[in-house]
Each structure stands twice: as structure tokens, then as C-alpha cells.
N, C-alpha and C positions, 0 to 999 in steps of 0.2 A: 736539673735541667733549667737554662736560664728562662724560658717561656714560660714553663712553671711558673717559677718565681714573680714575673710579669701579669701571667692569668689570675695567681690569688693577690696580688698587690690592687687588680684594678678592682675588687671591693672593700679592699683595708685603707685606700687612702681617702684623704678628708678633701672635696667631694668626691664620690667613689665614680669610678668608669665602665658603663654598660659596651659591652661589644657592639660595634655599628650594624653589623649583619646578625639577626638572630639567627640563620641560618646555621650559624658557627657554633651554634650553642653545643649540640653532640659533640664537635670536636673538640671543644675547650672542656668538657664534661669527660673525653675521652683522656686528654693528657694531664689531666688533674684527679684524674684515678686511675690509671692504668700504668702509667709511664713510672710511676715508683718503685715497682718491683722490683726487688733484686734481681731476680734474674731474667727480664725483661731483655728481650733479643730485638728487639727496632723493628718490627714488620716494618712493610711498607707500607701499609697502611697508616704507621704513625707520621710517619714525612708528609703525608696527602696533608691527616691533620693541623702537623703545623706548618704547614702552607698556608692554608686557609686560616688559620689565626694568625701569622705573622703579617700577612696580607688585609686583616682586617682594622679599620680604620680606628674602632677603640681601643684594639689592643697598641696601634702605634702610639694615640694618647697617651695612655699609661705610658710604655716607655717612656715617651719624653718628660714626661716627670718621674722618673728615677732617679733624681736627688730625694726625691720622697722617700723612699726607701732601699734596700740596701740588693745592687744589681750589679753582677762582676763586669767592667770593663768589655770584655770581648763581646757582649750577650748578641750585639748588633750584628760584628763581623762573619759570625759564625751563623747567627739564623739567616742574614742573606745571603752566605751560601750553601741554603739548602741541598739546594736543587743538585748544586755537586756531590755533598756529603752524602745523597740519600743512594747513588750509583755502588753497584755490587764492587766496581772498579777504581773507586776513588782511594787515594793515594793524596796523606795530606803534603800539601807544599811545604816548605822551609817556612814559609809565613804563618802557615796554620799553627805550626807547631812553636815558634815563637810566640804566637797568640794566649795556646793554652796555657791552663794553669788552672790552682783550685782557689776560690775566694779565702781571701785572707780573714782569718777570724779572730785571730789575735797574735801576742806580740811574743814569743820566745827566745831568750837568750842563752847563748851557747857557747861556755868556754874550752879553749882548750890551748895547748903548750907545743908549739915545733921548738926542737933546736934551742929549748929556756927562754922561748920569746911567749909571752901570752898575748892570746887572741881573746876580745871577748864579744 
């Protein structure tokens, strides 16, 4: 989950980023332990949470310094449309699904032959 990734960055980077609302602390304490599970089904209650951390003012910090560390493209696109995603009814757009994708982690090459032509 890219928030994740954003929640524990804001005390790995050099100077590190407190959340502006202590308030937020259970939620951020919520999606940096719960949200991992494998078979974690998304209550709704996790969308509340990351509402109120997306919306909070050190978590936006952090983000903006993610050249710091390593944070997929979309993480923006997709946490601002929460509020859609979190609907029993939502149906992603053409754009959604252009968006996704998994972070690239490295480089794998792949040969292979049509017709006696190589591909590599």
C-alpha cells in the first residue's frame, strides 16, 4: 500500500517528519499494522484511516520529498481518489487502470524467436 510506504518513510528520512495532527496517530498505528495481512478485506474503517492520514499535513510533507525514497508513481493519483475507491459500487475508469501497476524492482530480460526473428 503506497501510504504505507509514505507512513514509515516519514521517520527513515534525514530530517524525519512527525504527523501535523497527533490526532492521526491511531490511524497511522492502524495502517502500519493491520493493513498487511494477507488476507486483509478493506473494512471501511481502513478508508476513514487513510483519509485522515492522507489529509494530514506531515504526511503531505513526506510525500513531497519522495525523491527520498522509493514511492510508485500513481501513490498520489490513487490516494486522492479515496473517497471513490472506498464505494461498495466503484468501478475503476480506463484511467484507473492505466495508472496501475506494481513498482518496478528490477530489470529482467526476455528472449525469444517468432518466425527466426529474435526478440530480446
Amino acid at each position: 500500500m503506497d501510504l504505507k510506504v509514505i507512513l514509515k518513510a516519514m521517520s527513515e528520512i534525514e530530517p524525519p517528519v512527525q504527523l501535523d495532527d497527533r490526532a492521526n496517530a491511531p490511524s497511522r498505528d492502524y495502517l502500519l499494522s493491520t493493513s498487511s495481512e494477507p488476507d486483509f478485506d478493506f473494512p471501511q474503517v481502513f478508508y476513514d484511516h487513510v483519509t485522515k492520514c492522507w489529509t494530514d499535513r506531515g504526511v503531505q510533507a513526506c510525500f513531497e520529498r519522495s525523491n527520498e525514497y522509493q514511492l510508485i508513481d500513481c501513490a498520489k493519483y490513487f490516494l486522492d481518489k479515496i473517497g471513490d475507491i472506498r464505494q461498495n459500487d466503484y468501478n475503476p475508469s480506463e484511467q484507473d487502470i492505466l495508472r496501475c501497476r506494481v513498482m518496478t524492482t528490477g530489470i529482467f530480460e526476455t528472449k525469444f524467436e517468432v518466425d527466426k526473428v529474435r526478440f530480446q
